[in-house]
MMTF fields as JSON, N, C-alpha, C and O atoms, coordinates in Angstrom:
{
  "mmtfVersion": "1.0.0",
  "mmtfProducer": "UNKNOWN",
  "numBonds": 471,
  "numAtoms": 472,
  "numGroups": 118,
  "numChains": 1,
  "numModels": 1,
  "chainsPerModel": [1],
  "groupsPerChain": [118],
  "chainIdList": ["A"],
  "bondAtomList": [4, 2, 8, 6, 12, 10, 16, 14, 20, 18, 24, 22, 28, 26, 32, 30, 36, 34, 40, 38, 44, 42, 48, 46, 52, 50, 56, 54, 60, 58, 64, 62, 68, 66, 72, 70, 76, 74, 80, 78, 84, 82, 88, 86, 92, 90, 96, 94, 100, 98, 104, 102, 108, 106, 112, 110, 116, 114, 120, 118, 124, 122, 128, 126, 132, 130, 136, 134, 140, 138, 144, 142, 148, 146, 152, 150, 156, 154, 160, 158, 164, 162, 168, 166, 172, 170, 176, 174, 180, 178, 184, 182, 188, 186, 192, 190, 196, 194, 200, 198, 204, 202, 208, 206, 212, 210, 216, 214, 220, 218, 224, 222, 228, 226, 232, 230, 236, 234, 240, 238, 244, 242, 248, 246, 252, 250, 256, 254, 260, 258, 264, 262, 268, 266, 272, 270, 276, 274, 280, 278, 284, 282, 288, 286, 292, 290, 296, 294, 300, 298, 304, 302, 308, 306, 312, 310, 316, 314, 320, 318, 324, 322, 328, 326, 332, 330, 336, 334, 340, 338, 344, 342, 348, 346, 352, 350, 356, 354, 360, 358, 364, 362, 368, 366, 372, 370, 376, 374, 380, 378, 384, 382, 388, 386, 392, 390, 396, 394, 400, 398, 404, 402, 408, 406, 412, 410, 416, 414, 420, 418, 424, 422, 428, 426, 432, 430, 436, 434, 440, 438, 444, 442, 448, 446, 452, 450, 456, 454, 460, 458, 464, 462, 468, 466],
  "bondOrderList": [1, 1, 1, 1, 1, 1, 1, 1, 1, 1, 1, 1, 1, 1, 1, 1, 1, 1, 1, 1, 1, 1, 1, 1, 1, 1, 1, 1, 1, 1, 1, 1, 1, 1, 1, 1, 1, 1, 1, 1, 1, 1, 1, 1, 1, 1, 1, 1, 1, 1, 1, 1, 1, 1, 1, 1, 1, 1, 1, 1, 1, 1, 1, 1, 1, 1, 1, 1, 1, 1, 1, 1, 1, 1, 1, 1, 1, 1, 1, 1, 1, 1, 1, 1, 1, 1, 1, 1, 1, 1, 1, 1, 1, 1, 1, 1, 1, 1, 1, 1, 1, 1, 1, 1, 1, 1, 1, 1, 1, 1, 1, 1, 1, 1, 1, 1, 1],
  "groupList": [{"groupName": "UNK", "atomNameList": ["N", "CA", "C", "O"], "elementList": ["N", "C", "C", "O"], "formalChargeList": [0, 0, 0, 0], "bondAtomList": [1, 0, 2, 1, 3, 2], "bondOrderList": [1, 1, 2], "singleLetterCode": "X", "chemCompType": "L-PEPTIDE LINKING"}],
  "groupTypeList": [0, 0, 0, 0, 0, 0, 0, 0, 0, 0, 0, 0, 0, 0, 0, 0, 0, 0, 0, 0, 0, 0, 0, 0, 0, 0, 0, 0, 0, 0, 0, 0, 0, 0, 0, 0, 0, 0, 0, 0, 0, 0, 0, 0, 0, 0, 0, 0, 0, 0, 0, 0, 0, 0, 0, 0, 0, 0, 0, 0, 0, 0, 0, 0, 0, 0, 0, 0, 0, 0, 0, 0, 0, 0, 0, 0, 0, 0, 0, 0, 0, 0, 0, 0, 0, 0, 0, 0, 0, 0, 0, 0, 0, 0, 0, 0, 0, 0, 0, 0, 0, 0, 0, 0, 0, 0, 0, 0, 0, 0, 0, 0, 0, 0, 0, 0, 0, 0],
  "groupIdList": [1, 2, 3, 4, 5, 6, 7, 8, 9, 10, 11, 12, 13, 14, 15, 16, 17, 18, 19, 20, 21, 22, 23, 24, 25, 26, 27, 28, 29, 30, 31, 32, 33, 34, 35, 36, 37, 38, 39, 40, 41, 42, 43, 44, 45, 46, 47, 48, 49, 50, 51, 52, 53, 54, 55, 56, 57, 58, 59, 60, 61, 62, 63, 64, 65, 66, 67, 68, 69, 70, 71, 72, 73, 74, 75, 76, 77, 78, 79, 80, 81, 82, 83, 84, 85, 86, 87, 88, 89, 90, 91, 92, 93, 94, 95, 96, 97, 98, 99, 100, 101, 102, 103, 104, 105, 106, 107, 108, 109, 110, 111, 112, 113, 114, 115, 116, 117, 118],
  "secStructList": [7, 7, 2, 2, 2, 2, 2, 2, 2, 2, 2, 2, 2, 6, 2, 2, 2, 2, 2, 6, 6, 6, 7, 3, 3, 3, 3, 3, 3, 3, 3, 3, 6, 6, 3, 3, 3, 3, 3, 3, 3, 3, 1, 6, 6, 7, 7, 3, 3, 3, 3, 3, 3, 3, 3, 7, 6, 6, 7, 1, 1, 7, 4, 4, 4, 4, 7, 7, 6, 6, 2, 2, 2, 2, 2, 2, 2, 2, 2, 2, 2, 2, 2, 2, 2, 6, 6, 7, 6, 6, 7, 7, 7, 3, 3, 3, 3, 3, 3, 3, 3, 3, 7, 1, 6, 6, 7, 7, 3, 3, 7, 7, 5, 7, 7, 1, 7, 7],
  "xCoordList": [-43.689, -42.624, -41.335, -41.321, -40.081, -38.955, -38.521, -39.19, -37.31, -36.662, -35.944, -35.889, -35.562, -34.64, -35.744, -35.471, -37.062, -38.322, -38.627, -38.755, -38.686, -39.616, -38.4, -38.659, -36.389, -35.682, -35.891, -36.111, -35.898, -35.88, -37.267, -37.247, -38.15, -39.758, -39.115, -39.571, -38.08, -38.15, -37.423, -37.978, -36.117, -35.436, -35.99, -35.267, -36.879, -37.895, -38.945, -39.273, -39.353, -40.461, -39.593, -40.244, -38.241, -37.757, -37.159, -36.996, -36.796, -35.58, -37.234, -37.367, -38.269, -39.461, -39.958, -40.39, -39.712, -40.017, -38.588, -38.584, -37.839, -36.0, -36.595, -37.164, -36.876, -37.171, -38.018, -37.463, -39.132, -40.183, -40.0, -40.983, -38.821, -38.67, -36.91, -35.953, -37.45, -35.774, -34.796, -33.958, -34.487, -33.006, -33.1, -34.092, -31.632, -31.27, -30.636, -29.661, -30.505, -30.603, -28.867, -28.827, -27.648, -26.303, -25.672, -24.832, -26.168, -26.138, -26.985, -27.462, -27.32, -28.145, -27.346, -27.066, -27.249, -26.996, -25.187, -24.647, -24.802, -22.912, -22.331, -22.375, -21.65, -20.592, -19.061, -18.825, -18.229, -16.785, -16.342, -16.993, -15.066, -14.945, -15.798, -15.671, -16.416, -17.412, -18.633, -19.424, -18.406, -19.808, -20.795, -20.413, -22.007, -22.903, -23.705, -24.196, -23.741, -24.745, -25.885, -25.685, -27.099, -28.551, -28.631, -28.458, -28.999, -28.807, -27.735, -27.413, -27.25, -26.811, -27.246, -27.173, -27.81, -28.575, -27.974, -27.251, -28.729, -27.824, -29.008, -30.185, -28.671, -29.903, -29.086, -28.458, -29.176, -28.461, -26.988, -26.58, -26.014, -24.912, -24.469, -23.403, -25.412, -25.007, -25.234, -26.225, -24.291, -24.323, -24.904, -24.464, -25.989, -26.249, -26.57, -27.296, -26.296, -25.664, -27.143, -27.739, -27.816, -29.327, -28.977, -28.767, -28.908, -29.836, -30.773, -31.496, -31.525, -32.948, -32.781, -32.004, -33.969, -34.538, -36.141, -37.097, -36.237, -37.474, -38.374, -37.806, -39.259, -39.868, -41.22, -42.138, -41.589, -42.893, -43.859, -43.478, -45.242, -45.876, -45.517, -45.471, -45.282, -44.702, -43.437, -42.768, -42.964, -41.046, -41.292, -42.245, -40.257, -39.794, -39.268, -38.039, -39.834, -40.087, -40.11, -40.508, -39.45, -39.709, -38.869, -37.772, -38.75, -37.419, -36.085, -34.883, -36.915, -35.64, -35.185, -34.042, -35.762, -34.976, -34.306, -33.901, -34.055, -33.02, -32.06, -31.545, -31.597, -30.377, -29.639, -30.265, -28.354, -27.44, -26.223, -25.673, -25.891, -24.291, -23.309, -22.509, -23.327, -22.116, -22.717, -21.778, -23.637, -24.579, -24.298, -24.179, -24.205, -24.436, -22.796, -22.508, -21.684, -19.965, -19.806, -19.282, -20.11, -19.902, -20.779, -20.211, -21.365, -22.202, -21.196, -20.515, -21.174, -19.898, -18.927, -19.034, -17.979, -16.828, -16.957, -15.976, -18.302, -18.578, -18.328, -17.547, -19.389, -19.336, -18.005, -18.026, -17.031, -15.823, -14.95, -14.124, -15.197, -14.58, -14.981, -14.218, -16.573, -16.839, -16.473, -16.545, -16.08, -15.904, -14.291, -13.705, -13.876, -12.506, -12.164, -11.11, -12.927, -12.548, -12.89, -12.386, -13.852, -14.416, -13.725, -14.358, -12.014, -11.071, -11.947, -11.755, -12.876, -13.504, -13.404, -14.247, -12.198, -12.215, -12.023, -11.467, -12.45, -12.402, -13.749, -14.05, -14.918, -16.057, -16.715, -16.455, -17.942, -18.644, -20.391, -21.277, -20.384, -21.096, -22.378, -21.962, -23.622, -24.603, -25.327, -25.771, -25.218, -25.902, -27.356, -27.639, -28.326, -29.598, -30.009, -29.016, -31.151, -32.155, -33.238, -33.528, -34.257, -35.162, -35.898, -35.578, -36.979, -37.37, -38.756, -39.644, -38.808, -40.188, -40.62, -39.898, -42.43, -42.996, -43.786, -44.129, -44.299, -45.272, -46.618, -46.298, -47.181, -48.503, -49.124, -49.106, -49.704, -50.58, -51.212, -51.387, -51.53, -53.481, -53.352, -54.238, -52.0, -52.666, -53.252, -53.857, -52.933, -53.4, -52.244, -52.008, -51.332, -50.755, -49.402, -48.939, -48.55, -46.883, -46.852, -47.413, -46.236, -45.461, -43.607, -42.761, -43.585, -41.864, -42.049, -43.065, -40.481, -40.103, -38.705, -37.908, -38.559, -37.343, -36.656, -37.032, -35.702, -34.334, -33.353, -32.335, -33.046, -31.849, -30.527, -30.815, -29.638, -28.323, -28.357, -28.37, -28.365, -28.541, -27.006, -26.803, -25.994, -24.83, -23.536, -22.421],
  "yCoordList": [88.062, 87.686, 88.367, 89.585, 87.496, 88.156, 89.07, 89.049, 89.936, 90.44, 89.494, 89.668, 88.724, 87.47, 87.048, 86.899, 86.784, 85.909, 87.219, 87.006, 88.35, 89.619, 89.708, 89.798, 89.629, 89.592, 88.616, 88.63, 87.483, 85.931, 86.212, 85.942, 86.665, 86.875, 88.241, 88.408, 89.214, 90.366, 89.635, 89.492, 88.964, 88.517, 86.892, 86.439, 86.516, 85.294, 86.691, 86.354, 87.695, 88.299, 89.203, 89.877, 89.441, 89.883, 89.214, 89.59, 88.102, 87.079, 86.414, 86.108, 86.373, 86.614, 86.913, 86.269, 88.493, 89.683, 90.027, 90.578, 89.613, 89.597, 88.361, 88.571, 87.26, 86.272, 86.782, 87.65, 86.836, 87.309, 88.363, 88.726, 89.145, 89.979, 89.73, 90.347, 88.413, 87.482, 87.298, 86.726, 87.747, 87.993, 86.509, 85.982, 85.968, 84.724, 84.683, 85.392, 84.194, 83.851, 83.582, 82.761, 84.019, 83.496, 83.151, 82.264, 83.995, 83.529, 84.169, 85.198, 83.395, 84.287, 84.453, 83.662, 85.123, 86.06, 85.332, 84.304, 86.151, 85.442, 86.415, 87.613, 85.689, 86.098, 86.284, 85.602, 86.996, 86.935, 88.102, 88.991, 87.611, 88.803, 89.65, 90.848, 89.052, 89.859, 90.871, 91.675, 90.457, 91.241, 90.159, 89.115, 90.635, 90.092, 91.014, 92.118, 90.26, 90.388, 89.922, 88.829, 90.27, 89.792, 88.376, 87.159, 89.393, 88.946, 88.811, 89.913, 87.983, 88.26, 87.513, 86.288, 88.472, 88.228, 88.984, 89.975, 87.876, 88.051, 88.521, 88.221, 89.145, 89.049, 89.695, 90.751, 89.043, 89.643, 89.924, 90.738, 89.302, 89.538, 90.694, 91.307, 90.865, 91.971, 91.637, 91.305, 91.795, 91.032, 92.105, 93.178, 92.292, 92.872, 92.887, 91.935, 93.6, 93.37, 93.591, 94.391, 93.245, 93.684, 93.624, 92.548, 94.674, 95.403, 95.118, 95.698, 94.38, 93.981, 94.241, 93.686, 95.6, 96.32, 95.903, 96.157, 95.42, 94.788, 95.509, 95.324, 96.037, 96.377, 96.093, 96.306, 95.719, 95.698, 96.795, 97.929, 96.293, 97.499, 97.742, 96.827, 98.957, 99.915, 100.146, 100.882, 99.475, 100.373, 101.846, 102.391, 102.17, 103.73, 104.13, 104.13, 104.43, 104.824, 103.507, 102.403, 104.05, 102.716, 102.004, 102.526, 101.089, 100.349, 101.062, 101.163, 101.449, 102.489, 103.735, 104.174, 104.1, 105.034, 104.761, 105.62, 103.139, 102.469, 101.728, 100.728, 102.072, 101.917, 102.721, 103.768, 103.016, 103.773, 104.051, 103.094, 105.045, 105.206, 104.363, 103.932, 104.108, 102.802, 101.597, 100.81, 101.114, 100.005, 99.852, 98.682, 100.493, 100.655, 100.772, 100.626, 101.071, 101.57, 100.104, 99.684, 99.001, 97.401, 96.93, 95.876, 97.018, 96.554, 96.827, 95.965, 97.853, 98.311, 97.457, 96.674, 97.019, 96.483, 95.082, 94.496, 94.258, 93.319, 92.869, 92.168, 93.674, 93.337, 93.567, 93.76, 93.59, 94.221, 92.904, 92.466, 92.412, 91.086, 90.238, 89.801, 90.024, 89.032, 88.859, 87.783, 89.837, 90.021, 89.795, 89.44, 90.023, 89.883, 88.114, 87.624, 87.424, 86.391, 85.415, 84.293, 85.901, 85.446, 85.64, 85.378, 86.224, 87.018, 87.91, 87.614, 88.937, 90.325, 91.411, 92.259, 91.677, 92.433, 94.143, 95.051, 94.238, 95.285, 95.859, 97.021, 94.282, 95.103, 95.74, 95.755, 96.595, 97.794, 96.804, 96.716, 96.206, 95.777, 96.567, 97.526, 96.811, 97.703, 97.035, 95.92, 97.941, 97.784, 98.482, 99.654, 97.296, 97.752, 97.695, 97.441, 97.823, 98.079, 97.566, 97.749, 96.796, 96.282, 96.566, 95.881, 97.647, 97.632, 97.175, 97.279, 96.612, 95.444, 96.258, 96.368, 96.896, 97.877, 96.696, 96.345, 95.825, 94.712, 95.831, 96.642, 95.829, 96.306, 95.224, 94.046, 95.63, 94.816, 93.89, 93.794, 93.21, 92.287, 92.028, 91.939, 91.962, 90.732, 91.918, 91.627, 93.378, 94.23, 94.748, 95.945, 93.509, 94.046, 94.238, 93.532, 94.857, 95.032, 95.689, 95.387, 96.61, 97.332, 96.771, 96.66, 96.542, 96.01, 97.459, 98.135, 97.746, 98.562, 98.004, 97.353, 98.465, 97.872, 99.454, 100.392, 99.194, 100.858, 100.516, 100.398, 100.31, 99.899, 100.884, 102.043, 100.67, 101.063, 102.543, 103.7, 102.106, 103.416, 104.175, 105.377, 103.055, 104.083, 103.192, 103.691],
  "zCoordList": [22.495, 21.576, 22.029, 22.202, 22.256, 22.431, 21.211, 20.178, 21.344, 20.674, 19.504, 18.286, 20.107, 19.173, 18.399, 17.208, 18.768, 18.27, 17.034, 15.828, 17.596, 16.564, 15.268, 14.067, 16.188, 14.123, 13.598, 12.387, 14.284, 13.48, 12.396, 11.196, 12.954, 11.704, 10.844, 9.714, 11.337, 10.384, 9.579, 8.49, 9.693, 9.029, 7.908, 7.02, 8.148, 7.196, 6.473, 5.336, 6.737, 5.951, 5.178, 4.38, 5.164, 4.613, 3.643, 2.482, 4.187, 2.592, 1.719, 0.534, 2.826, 1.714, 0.47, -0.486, 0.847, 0.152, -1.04, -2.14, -0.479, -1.977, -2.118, -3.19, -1.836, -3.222, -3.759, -4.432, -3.94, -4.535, -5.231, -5.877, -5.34, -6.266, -7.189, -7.657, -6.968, -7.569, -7.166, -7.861, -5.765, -5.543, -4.806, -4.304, -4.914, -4.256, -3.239, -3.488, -1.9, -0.384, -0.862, -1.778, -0.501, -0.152, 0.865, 1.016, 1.675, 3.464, 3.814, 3.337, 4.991, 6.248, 7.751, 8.652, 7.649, 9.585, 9.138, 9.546, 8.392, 8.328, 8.744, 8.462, 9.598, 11.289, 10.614, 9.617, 11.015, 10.919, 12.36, 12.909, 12.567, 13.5, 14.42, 14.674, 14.729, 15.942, 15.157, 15.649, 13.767, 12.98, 12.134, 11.605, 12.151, 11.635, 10.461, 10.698, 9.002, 7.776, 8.229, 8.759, 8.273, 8.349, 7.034, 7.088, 5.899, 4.644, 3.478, 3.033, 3.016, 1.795, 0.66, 0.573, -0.414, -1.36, -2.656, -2.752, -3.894, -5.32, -6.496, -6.295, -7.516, -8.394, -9.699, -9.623, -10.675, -11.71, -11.685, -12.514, -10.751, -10.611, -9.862, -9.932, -9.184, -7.931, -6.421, -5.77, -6.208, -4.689, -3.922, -4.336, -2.65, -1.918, -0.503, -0.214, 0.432, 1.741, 2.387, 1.667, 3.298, 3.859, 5.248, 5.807, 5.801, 7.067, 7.306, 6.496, 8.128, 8.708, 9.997, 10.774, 10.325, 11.233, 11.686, 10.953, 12.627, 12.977, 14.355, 15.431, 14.404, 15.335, 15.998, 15.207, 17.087, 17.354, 17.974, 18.267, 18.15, 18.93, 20.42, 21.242, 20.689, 21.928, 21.73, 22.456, 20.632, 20.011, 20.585, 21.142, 20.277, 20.482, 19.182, 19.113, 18.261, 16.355, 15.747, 16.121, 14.483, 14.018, 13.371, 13.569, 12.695, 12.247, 11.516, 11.762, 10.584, 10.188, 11.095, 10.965, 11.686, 12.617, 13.65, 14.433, 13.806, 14.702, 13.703, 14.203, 12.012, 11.707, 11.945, 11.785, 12.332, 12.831, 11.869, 11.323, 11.7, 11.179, 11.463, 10.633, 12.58, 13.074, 12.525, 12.409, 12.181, 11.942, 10.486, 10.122, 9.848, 8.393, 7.892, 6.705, 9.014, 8.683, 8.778, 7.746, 9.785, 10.307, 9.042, 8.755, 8.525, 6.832, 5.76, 5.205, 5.572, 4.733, 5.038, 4.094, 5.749, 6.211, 5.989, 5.531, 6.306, 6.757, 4.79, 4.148, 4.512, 2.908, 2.327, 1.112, 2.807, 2.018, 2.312, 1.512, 3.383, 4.116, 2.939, 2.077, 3.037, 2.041, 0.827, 0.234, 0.394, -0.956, -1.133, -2.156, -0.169, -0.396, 0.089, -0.319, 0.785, 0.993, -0.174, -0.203, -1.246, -2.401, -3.534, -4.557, -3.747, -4.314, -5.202, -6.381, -5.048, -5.209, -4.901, -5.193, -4.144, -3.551, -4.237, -3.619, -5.225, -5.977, -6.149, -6.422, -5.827, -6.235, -5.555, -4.352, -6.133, -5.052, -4.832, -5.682, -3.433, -3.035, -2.951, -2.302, -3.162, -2.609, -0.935, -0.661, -0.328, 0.725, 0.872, 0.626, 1.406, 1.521, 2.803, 3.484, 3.606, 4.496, 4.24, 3.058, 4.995, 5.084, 6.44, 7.411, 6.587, 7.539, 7.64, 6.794, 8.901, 9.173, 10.739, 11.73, 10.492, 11.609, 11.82, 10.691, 12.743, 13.345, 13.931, 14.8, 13.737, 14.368, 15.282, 14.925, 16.526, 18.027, 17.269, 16.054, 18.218, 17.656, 15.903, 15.053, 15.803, 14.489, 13.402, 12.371, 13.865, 12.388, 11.704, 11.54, 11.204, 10.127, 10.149, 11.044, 9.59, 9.338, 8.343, 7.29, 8.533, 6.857, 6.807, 7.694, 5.415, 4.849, 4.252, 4.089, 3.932, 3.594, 3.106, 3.782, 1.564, 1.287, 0.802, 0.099, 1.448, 1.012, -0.035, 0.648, -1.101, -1.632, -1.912, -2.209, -1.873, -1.85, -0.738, -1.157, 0.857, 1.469, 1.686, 1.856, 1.621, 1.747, 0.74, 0.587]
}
């Protein structure tokens, strides 16, 4: 499985896992300016920004320990764009994390959902 092949599944087992716990799909993978949102998802009138970190077996750690400070400053920003192009620009977006660990041979995956990490 490529890299592109292993986010495309973190990113479907993840908008998965936010429906299933109500939240609604607003975009997926939305581009402006040379940055990319994974997710953006709604639930109760709160808009929230998702980070999807995807890893397979022989990574080097594991999903969450490849979100980055710079990763998470371009989330912040990205969500601030959106919100402002939506005339919102006052509100405080929460940004989340979704990390997806793939285990070899078909034994398994852990999700991990982080909410509001910065």
């Amino acid at each position: 499985m490529s890299n592109a092949d292993l986010g495309r599944l973190g990113e479907d087992l993840a908008l998965v896992f936010l429906q299933s716990c109500g939240y609604t799909c607003l975009a997926r993978r939305w581009r402006r300016g040379g940055g990319e949102v994974d997710l953006v998802v709604a639930r109760s009138g709160l808009v929230v920004f998702v980070e999807v970190k995807s890893r397979g077996p022989g990574s080097l750690g594991t999903a969450v320990q490849a979100v980055s400070p710079a990763q998470l400053r371009r989330l912040r920003a990205m969500a601030r764009r959106w919100c402002w192009e939506r005339g919102t620009a006052g509100a405080s977006p929460r940004l989340d994390v979704v990390a997806v660990d793939l285990s070899g041979e078909g034994r398994g995956l852990v999700l991990r959902h982080f909410p509001g990490v910065a």
